[in-house]
C-alpha positions in Angstrom: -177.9 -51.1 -9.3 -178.9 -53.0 -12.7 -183.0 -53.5 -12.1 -184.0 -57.2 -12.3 -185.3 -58.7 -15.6 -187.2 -61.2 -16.8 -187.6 -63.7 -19.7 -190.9 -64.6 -21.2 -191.4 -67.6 -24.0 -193.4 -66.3 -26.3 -193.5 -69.4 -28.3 -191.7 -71.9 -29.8 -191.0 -73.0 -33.6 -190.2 -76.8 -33.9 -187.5 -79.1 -35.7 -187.9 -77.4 -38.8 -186.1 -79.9 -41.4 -183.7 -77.8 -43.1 -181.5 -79.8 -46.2 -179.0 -78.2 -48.1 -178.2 -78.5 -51.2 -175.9 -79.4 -52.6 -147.2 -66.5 -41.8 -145.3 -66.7 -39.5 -147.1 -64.1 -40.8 -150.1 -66.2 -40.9 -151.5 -67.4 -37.6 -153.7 -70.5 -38.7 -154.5 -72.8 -35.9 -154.4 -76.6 -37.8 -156.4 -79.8 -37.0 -155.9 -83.6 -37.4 -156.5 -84.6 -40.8 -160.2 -85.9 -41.1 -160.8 -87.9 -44.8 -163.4 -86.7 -46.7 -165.5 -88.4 -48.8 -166.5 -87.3 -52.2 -163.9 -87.2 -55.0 -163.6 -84.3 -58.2 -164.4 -87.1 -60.3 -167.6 -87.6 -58.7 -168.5 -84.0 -58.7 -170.2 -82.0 -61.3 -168.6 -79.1 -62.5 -170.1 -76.0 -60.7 -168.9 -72.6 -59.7 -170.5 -71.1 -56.2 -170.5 -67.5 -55.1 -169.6 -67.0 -51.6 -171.3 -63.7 -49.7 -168.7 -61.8 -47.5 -169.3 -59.1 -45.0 -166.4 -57.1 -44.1 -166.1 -56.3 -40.8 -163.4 -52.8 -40.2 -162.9 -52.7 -35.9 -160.7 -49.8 -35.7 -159.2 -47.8 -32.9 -157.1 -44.8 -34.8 -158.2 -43.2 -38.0 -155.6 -45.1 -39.5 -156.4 -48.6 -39.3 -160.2 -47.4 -40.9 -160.4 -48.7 -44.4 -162.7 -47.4 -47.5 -165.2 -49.4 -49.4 -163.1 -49.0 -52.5 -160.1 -51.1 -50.4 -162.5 -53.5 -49.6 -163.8 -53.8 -52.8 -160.3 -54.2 -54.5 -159.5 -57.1 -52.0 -162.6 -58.9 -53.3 -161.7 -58.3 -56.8 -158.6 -59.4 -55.8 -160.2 -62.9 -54.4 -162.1 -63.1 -58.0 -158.7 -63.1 -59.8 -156.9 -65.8 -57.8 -159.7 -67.8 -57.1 -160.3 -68.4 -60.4 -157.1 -68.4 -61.9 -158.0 -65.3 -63.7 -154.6 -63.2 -62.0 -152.2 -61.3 -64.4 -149.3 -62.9 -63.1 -150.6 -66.5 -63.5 -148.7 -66.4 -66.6 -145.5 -66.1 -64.9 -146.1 -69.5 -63.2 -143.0 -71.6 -63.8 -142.9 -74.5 -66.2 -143.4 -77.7 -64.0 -147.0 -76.6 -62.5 -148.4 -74.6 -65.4 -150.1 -77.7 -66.1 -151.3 -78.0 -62.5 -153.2 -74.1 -61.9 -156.6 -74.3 -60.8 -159.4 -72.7 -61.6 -161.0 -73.1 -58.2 -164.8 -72.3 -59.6 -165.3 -69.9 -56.4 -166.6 -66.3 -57.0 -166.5 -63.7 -54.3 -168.9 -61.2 -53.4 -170.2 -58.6 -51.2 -173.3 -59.3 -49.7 -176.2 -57.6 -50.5 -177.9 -58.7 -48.1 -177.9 -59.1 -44.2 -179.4 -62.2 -42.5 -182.9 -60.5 -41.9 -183.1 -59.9 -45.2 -182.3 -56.1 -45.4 -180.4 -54.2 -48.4 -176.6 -53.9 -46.7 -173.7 -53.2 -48.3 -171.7 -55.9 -46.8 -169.4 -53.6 -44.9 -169.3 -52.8 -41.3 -167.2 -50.2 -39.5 -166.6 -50.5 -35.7 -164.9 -48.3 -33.7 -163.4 -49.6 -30.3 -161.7 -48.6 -27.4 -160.0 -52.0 -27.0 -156.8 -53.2 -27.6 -155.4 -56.8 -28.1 -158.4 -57.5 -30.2 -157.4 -61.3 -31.0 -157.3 -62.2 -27.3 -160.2 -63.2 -25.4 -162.5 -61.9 -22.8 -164.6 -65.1 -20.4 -163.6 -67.1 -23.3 -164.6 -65.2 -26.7 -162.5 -63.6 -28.5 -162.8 -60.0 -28.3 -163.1 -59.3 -32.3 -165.8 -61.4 -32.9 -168.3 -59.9 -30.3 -170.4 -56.4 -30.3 -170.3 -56.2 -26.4 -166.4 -56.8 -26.2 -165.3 -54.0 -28.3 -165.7 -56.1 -32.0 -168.3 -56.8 -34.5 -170.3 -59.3 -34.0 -170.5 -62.2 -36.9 -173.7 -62.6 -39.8 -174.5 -66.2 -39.6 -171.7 -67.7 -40.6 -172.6 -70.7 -41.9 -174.0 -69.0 -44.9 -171.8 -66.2 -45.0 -167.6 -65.4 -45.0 -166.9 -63.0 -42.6 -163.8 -61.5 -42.7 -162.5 -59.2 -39.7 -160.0 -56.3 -40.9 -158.7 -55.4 -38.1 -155.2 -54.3 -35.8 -154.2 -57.6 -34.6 -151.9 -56.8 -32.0 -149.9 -60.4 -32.6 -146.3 -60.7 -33.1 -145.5 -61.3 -37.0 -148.7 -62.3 -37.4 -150.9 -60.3 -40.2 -153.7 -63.2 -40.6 -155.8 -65.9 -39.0 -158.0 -68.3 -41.4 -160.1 -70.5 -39.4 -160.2 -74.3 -40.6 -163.7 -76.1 -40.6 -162.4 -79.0 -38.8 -161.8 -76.1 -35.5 -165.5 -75.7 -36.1 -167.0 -79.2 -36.6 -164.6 -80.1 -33.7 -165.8 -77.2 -31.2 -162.0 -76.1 -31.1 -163.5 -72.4 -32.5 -167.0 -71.5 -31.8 -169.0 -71.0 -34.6 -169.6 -66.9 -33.8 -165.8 -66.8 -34.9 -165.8 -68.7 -37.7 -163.9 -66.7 -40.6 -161.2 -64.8 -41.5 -158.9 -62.2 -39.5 -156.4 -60.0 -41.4 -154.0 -56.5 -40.7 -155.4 -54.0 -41.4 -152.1 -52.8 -43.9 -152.5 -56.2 -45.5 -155.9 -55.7 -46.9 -156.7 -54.9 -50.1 -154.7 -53.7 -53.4 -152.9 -50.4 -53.5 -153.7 -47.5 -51.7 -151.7 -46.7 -48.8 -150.6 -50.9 -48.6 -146.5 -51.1 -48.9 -144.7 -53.3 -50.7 -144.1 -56.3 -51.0 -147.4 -57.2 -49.1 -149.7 -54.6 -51.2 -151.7 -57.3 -54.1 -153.8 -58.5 -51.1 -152.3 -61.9 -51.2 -152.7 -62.7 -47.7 -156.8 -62.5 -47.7 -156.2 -64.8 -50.6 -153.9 -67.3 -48.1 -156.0 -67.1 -45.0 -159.1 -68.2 -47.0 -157.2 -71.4 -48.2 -157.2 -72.3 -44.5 -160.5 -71.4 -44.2 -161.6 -73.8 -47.3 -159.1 -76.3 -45.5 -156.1 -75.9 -47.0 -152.7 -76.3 -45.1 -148.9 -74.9 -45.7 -147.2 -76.4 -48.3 -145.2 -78.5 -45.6 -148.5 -79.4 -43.9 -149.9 -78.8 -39.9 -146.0 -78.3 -39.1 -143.5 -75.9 -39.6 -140.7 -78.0 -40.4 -137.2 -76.8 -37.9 -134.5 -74.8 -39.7 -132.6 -77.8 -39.1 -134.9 -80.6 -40.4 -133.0 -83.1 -42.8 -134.6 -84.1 -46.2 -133.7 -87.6 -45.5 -136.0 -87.5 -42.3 -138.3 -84.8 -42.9 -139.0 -85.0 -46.5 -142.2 -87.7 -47.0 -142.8 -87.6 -43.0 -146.6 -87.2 -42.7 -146.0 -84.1 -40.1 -144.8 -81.7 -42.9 -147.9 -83.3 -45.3 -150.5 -81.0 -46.9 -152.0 -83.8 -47.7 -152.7 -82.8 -51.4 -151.1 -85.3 -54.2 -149.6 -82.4 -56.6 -147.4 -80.1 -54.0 -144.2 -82.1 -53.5 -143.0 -81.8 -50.1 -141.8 -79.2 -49.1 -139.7 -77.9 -46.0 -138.6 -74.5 -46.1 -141.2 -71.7 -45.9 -139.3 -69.3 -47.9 -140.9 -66.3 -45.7 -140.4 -63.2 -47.1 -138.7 -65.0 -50.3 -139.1 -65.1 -54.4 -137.2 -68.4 -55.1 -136.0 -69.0 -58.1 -137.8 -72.1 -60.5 -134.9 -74.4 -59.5 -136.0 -74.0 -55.4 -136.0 -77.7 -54.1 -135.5 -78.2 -50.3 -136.7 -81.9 -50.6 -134.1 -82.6 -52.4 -133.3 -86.8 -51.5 -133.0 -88.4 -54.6 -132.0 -87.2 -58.1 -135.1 -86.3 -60.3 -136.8 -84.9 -56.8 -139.4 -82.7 -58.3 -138.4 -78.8 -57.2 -141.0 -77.2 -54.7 -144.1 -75.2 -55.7 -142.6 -72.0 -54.6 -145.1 -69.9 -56.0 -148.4 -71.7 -54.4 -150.7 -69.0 -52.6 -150.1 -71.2 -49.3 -146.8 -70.3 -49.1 -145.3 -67.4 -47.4 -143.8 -65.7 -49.8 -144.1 -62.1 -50.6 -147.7 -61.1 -52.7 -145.8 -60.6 -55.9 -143.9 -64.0 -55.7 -147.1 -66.5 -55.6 -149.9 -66.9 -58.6 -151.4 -70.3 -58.4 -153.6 -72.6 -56.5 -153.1 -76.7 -57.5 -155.9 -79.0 -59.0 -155.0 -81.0 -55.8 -155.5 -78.2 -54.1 -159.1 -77.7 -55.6 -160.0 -81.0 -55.1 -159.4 -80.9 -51.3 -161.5 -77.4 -51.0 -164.6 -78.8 -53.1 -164.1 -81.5 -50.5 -164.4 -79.1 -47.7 -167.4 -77.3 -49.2 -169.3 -80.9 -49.4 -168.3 -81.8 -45.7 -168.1 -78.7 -43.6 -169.4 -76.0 -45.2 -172.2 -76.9 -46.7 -174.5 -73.9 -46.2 -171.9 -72.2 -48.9 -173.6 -74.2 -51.6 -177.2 -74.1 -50.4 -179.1 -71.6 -52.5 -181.4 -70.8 -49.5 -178.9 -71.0 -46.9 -180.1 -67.6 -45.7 -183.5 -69.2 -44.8 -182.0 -70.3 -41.8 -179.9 -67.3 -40.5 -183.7 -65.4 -40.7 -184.7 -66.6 -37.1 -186.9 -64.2 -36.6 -189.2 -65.7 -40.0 -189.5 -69.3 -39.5 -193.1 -70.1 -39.7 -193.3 -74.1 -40.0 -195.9 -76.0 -38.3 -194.7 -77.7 -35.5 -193.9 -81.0 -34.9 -194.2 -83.6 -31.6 -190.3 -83.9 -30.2 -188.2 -80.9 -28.8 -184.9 -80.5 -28.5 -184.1 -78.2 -26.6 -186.5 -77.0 -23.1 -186.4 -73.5 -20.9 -187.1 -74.7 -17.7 -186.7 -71.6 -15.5 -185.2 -68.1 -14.8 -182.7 -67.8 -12.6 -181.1 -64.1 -11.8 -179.7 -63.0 -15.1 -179.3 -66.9 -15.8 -181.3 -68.9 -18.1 -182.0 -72.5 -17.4 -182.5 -74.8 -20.7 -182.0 -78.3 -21.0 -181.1 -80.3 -24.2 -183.5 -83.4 -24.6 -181.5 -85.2 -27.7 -177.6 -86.0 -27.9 -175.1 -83.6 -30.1 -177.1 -80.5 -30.0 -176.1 -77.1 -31.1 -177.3 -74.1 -30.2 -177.0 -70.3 -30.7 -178.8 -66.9 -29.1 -179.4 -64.6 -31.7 -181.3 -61.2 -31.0 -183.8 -59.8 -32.8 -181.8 -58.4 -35.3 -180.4 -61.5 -36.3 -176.6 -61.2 -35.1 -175.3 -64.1 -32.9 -174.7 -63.6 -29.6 -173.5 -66.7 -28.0 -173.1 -70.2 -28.9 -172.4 -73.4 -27.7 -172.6 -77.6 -28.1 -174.4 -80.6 -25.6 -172.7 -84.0 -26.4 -174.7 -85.2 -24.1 -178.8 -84.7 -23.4 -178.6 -81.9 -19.8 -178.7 -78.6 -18.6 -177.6 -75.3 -20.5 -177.7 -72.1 -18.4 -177.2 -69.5 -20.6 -176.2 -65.5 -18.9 -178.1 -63.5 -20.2 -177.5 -60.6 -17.3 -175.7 -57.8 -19.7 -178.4 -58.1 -22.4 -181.1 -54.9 -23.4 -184.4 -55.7 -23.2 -186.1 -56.9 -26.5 -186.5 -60.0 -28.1 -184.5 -63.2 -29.0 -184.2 -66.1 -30.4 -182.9 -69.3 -29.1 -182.1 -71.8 -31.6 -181.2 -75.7 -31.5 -180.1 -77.3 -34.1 -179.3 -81.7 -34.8 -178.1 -82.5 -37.9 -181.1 -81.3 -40.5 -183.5 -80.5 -37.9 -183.5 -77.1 -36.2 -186.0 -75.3 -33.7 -186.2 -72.2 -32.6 -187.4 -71.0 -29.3 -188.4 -66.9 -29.2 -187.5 -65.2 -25.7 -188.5 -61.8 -25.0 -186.2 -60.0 -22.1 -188.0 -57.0 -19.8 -186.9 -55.3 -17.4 -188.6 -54.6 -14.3 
């Protein structure tokens, strides 16, 4: 029988103001447009580099990949990203004028979110199958105790899961920021899930899907980008006349034209036009990397495109443009003086259960341990009681954090057994 434990507050760190700075082979999940607010116009031209820990859960020797495939794939990101890609040249002639140079570098991190030398790459092995479905609600990938990896802070880091997905023509999931601002996704799964064949350039990868396009796809949903014919797939049947222009199949960026065939597994030629209502129609962007066309058959991400991804960045993912956006993934070395109001209380210890109570409206909060990696998560609309289980956890220390808009605290438990 499991001995009883106990928690013990050792103290509390308070509302430390924190300001930033400023298919079907694809399996993205899509929310309601939300606007956002500030236009390219408006914004300075700047190029960010983005951190990304890789995280390899494998069950068979074969779905293990090497730190030179991973590497590739983020040279790979590099080259698209920034419009830097042999084949850009090959862009047909209506949207060479349109390619973006996103102004987003990629890069392994160097760091993890203690602030210890890592290589940015984590191999798992697991014993479990079906790693995209979900186990009491998490989803098994994301999570040390369920057989996965468990995420480095993602709001300052991408995390990208390389993995056997064990889903039905599916080979990658790219998490929008609007499933995380909403609560759809918790923020422990925030990221990017690909196959483990579709990662990376070369190697052992088969053609068509070897130039590690589809890391390069998922992360446009991840930066908020949708299909070319929006939230929707559009039916096999859909007629231009009704389809064509209808706000379901909308990407909601100005230089795409609509667009309602997916052209999976396709390499149209520069004449493709399945919007075709009136004559003049401009022909579709057949080679856009949110597309689903094979890896050597897309090149080019739109200025409309970048436009609605620097948007993104401003709105949702700020901590990707905060130079010390790591400060706040260090739990365990927040040292600010503390100030008067709480927002979040442990009241008592229940068996294995931890009672809390939020004390302000919209709070979230995360349990990290002591090493830093996030171990659950979760969001109070409404001022009440959190219990938090806490049953299947070692003994050592944690740290319970709250966070409301700019101001965070953090609480430090310490588990013992008995």
């Amino acid at each position: 029988m499991r001995a009883p434990s106990n928690i013990f507050i050792l103290s509390s760190l308070l509302l430390i103001p924190f300001f930033t700075l400023a298919q079907n082979w694809c399996g993205a999940v899509h929310q309601s447009e939300i606007a956002v607010a500030q236009s390219m116009e408006d914004r300075p031209k700047m190029e960010i580099t983005i951190p990304v820990v890789v995280h390899n859960v494998w069950r068979t020797e074969d779905q293990q990949i090497s730190l030179e495939q991973v590497q590739s794939q983020i040279d790979v990101l590099n080259e698209d990203f920034r419009a830097l890609n042999a084949d850009v040249g090959d862009v047909h002639f209506p949207f060479q004028s349109r390619v973006a140079d996103m102004e987003i570098n990629f890069v392994l991190a160097t760091e993890d979110p203690m602030g210890q030398p890592h290589s940015g790459f984590i191999q798992r092995q697991t014993n479990e199958s079906n790693l995209t479905g979900f186990l009491g609600g998490r989803r098994k990938l994301c999570y040390d105790d369920l057989g996965g990896s468990t995420a480095w802070c993602t709001a300052c880091y991408l995390n990208i899961w390389v993995a056997e997905l064990d889903l039905e023509q599916v080979a990658g999931i790219g998490i929008f920021p609007t499933d995380i601002a909403s609560g759809e996704v918790p923020a422990a799964e925030d990221g990017v899930y690909i196959q483990t064949d579709r990662f990376g350039r070369g190697g052992e990868l088969e053609a068509p899907y070897d130039l590690g396009r589809t890391c390069t796809h998922e992360i446009g949903h991840y930066l908020n980008l949708f299909h070319l014919w929006g939230a929707n797939t559009p039916p096999f049947d859909c007629i231009p006349s009704e389809c064509c222009g209808d706000s379901a199949y909308d990407d909601f960026v100005d230089d795409t034209p609509f667009q309602i065939s997916t052209y999976l597994g396709e390499c149209p030629g520069v004449g493709a036009n399945s919007c075709v209502i009136t004559p003049g129609d401009e022909t579709d962007n057949v080679q856009n990397f949110m597309g689903l066309s094979p890896d050597n058959c897309i090149f080019m991400f739109t200025e409309g495109q970048k436009a609605r991804v620097w948007e993104a960045l401003q709105t949702y993912r700020t901590g990707l443009l905060a130079a010390d956006c790591l400060k706040s993934c260090m739990v365990s070395s927040e040292t600010e003086a503390p100030r008067s109001n709480d927002l979040m209380l442990v009241r008592q210890q229940g068996t294995g259960l931890l009672y809390t109570e939020t004390l302000s409206p919209r709070v979230h909060w995360e349990l990290f341990s002591g090493d830093g990696k996030q171990i659950s998560t979760g969001y109070q609309e409404f001022p009440g009681e959190v219990r938090i289980n806490y049953q299947n956890l070692p003994t050592g220390l944690y740290f319970l954090r709250a966070r409301q808009g700019d101001d965070w605290q953090v609480t430090k438990l310490l588990i013992a057994r008995n």
